[in-house]
N, C-alpha and C positions, 0 to 999 in steps of 0.2 A: 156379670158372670165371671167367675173367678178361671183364670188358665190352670190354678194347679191340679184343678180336679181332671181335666182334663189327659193326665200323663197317665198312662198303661202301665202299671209294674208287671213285669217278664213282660213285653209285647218286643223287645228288641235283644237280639240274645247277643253271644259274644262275636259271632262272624260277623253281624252286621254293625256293632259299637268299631269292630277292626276297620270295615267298611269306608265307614263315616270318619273316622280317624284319617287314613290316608287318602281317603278323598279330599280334604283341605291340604293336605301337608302335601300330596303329589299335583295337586291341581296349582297348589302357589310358590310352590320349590321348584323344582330342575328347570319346568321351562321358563318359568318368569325372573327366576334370578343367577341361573349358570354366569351368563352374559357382566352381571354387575358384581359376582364373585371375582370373575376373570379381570377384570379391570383392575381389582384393589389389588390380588395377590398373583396375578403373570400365573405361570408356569405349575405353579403350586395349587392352584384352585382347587382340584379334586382331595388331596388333602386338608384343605378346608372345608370342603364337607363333613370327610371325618373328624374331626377335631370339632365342627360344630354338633355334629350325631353326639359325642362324648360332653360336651357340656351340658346339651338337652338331658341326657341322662342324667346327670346330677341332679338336674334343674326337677325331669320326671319324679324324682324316690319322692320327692316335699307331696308333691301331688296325688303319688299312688298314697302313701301315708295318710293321706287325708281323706281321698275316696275310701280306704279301707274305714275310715272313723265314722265319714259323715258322708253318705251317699246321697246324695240330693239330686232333683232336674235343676237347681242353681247351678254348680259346679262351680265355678270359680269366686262368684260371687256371694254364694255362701260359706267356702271357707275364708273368705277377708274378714266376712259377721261371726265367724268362731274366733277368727285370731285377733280382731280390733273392736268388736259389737256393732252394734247400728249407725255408725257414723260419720263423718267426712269422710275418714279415710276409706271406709270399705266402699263407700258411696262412688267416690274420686277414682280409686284403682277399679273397680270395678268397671266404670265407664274407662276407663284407658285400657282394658282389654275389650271393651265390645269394639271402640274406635280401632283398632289395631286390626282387630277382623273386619270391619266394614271397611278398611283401608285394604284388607288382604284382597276383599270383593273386587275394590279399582285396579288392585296390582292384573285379579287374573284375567279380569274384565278388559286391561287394555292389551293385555300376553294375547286376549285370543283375539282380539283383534288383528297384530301384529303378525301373528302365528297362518290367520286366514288370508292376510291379503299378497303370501308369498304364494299364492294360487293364482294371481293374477298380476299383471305388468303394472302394477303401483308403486308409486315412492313409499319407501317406510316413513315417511313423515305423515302422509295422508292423513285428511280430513277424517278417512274412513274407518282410523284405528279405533279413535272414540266414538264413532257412528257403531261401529260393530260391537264395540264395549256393553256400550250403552243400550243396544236390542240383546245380548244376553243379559246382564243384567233384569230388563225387563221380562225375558223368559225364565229366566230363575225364579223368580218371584212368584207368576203365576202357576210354575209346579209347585210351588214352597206352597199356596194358598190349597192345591186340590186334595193334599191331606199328607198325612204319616207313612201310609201305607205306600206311596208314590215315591215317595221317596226313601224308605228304604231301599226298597225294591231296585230305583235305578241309580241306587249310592252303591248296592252290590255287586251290579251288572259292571257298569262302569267300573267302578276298583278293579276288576279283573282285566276288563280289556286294558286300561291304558296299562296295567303292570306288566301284563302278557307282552303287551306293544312294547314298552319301554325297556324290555329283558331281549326281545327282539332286535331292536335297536343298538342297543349294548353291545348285546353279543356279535350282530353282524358290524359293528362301528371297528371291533378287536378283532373282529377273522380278517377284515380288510386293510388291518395295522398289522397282521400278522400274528397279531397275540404277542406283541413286544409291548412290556409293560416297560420297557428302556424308555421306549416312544411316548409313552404317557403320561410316565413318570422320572422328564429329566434330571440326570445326575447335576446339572448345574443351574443356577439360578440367573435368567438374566432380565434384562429392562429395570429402571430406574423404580424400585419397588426399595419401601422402606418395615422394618418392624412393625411401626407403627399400623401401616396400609395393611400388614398381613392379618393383622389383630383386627383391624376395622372389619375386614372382610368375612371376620367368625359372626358379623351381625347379621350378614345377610343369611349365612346358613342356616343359624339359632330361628331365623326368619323362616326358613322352609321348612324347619321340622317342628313348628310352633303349634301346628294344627292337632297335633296328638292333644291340649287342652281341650279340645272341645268332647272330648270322649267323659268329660266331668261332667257336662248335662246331661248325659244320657244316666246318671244313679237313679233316677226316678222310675226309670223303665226296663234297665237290663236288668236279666234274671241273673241271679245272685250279686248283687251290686256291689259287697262288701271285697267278693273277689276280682271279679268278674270285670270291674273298672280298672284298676289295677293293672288287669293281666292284657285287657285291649290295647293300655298305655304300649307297655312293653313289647307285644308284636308290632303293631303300627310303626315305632320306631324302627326296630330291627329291621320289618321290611323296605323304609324309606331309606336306613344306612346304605342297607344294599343296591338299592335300584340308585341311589344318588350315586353312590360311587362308579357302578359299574356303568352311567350313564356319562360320568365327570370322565372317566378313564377315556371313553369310548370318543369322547370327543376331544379330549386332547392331544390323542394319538393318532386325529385323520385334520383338526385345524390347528394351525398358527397362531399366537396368540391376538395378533394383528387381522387375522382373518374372523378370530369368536367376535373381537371387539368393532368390527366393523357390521357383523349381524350379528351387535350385541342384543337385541331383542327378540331376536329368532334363529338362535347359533344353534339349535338340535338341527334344524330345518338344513343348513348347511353341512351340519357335521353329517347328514347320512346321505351326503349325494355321493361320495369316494366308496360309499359300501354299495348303496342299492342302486344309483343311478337317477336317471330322472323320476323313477318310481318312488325313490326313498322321501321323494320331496311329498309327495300326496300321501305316503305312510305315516310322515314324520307328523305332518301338517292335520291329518286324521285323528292318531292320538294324542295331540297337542289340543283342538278342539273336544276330544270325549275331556281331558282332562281338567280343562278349565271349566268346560263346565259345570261337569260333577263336583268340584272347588268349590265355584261358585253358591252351588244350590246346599251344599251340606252346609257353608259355612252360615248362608243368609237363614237357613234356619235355627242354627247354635244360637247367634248373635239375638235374634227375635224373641228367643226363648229366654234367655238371658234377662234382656232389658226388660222383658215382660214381668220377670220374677221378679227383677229390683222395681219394676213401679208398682208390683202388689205388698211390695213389706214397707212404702212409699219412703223408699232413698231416690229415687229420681224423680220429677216432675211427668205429668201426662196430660192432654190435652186430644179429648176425642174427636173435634172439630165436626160433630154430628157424624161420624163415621159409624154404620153400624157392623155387626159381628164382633170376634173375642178381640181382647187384647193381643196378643198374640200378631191378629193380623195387622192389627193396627202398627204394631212394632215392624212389622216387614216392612210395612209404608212407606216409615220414617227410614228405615237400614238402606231401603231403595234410592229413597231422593240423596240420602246422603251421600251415599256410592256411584251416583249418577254424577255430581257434583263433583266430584274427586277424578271422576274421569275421562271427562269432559275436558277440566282445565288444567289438571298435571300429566306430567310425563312420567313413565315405567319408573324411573331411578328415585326422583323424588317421592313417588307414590310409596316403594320399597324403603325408602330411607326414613321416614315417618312412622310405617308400621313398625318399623327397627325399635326406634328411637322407645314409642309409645309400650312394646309388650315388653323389652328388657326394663323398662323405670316400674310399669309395674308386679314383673316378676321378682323385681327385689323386693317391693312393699311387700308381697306375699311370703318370700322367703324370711324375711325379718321381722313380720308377725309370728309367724311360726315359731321361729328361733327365739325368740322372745315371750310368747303369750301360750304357745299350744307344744310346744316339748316333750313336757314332761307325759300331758293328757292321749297325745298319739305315740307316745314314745318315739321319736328320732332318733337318727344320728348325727350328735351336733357338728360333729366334723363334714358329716356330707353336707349339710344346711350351711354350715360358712362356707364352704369349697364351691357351693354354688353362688351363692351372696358373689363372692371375692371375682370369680371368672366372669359373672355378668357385670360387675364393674368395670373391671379391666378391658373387656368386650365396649361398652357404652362408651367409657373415656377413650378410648383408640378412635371409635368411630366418631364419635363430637368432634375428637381433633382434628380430624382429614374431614367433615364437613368445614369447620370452621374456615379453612383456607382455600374449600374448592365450593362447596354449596351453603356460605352463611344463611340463604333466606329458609332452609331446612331447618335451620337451628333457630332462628326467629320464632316461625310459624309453629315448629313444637312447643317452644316455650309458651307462646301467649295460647296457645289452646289447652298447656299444662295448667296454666295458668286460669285462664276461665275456667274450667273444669272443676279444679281447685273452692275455687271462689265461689263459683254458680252452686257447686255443692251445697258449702256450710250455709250461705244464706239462704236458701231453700230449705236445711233442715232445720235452720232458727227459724226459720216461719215458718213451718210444720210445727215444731214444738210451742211457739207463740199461738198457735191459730185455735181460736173457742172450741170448747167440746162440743 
């Protein structure tokens, strides 16, 4: 049984594509990466948000461009097969963005572990963080399996509340600073922070507003796809610029930076005890849990859908192991165990440094297919198509660098996974091409 037949054109309209959009991007941004933005860039972090909202932009026009051409339930993976055809390469970066999302799954999957257990008297090292990961995860999954309808539904609930929550939070973070954006946003820069680190630190952002791609599988289903994808792009973001920032202000103007980085993986939780008190910690910790979850379940279904497409036009290998039901579910399986494994035995920072690593190497393959193969056919603008090219380089080589000297086994473990990926691709598609009719 084929999954494509399966997709509803018009069954998802534009509020719900917005939905599902900021449900990844707010479920795996503010609260799982505030904490490792503030590390790289001190005092500055909240402007690195912006400045990463502004390069996603860039990075967004290639994308809306191409949903306007080619509206597909592939979404990403079908425009790599417009701009390169059937073959390693689209095969290869395709899979470095599903991994990037199943890597987003362990990032939010251990956030809400960490997020949950400042409800009770536990070390943040706990056993518990991955135990908790690890039962969301597993609940994600069997909402992902009960249908479409399911989760639309509570992709739009949720997008409302944590935003509501997280505009709550903001705003009480800044009436409790006084509304002194002096306080938020120091006139001077201190702690031993280099160029370099400020630049590494655009990766983690580019990381939180990464989620607006997944609004590319839904062409198959939103009504008017041709616009319609496009236009979900473009609020998604605008509303995650604004709740990142007014989230980023809000906390840098009631903690220290010595104080985010000590509950660097649960610094919202912190930052709203000076506003709301010991209330702010079960508010904070309430939409921190709606958030990851709703994260969670949008993205395991992006990635599922995904994989599914690339094993039907057969760029990836599959293996039903007697499993019955569609592909599709079969895919979630795999996104499962995968994201289990990642959570289990990595930490928040590496988990985040991976996803990094993996969506910026193949958002330039995309951006330089385009710029090269599909130009002229969707008409660009070549200047914005380098302009993104050039910042996600400069973004990537900053960040490699300050891995290199503080987490080389990050920079290992991408390479040799870039690397099999790579490899496992082409010889699989020479033995698809080799194999009898």
């Amino acid at each position: 049984m084929t999954d494509m037949n399966n997709y509803k054109k018009n069954s998802l309209s534009l509020t719900g594509a917005v939905a599902l959009g900021t449900g990844v991007m707010i479920g795996a941004g503010i609260f799982a990466l505030l904490g490792q933005v503030a590390d790289l860039s001190g005092t500055l972090f909240p402007l690195a948000f912006l400045v990463g909202a502004v390069i996603s932009y860039f990075s967004a026009y290639t994308y809306i461009k191409l949903s306007n051409a080619y509206p597909s339930a592939g979404g990403i993976a079908m425009y790599l097969k417009k701009a390169y055809g059937p073959g390693t390469i689209t095969a290869a970066g395709s899979l470095l963005m599903a991994f990037s999302m199943v890597i987003g799954q362990s990032l939010v999957a251990r956030t809400f572990g960490a997020y949950t257990l400042q409800l009770f008297d536990v070390q943040k090292n706990s056993i518990w963080v991955p135990i908790l990961g690890v039962l969301l995860l597993v609940v994600a999954f069997l909402i992902n399996i009960s249908g479409n309808k399911v989760i639309g539904r509570s992709s739009l609930m949720m997008a409302v509340i944590k935003i509501g929550g997280l505009a709550i939070f903001a705003i009480g973070g800044l009436w409790a600073a006084g509304f002194s954006f002096a306080e938020a946003l120091p006139s001077s820069v201190s702690g031993d922070y280099t160029a370099t680190s400020y630049i590494a630190a655009l990766a983690f952002t580019i990381l939180a507003y990464k989620g607006f791609t997944t609004i590319t599988n839904s062409g198959g289903e939103i009504v008017n796809p041709n616009k319609n994808v496009g236009r979900a792009i473009m609020i998604s973001l605008f509303i995650c610029t604004l709740v990142y920032l007014l989230v980023a202000l809000a906390v840098s103007a009631n903690l220290s930076i010595p104080e985010i980085l000590a509950a660097k993986d649960f610094s919202l939780a912190e930052a709203s005890k000076p506003a709301f008190g010991k209330y702010g910690l079960w508010f904070t910790v309430g939409i921190a849990i709606v958030a990851t979850i709703s994260g969670v379940i949008a993205s395991m279904f992006a990635v599922s859908r995904m994989t599914a497409m690339l094993t039907e036009i057969d760029l990836i290998p599959h293996k039903h192991f007697g499993m019955p039901g569609r592909l599709q579910k079969h895919m979630l399986i795999y996104t499962m165990i995968i994201a289990i494994t990642l959570t289990a035995f990595f930490d928040l920072t590496r988990i985040a440094s991976l996803g990094a690593i993996f969506y910026l190497t193949m958002d330039v393959i995309l951006q330089w297919g385009v710029l090269k193969n599909l130009r002229k056919k969707i008409n660009v603008n070549v200047a914005i198509v380098i302009a993104a090219i050039l910042l996600d380089l400069i973004v990537l080589g900053a960040f490699l660098w300050i891995k290199v000297s503080n987490d080389f086994l990050v920079i290992v473990v991408s390479i040799v996974l870039m690397f099999l990926v790579f490899v496992g691709e082409r010889r699989f598609l020479q033995w698809k091409t080799d194999e009898p009719e």
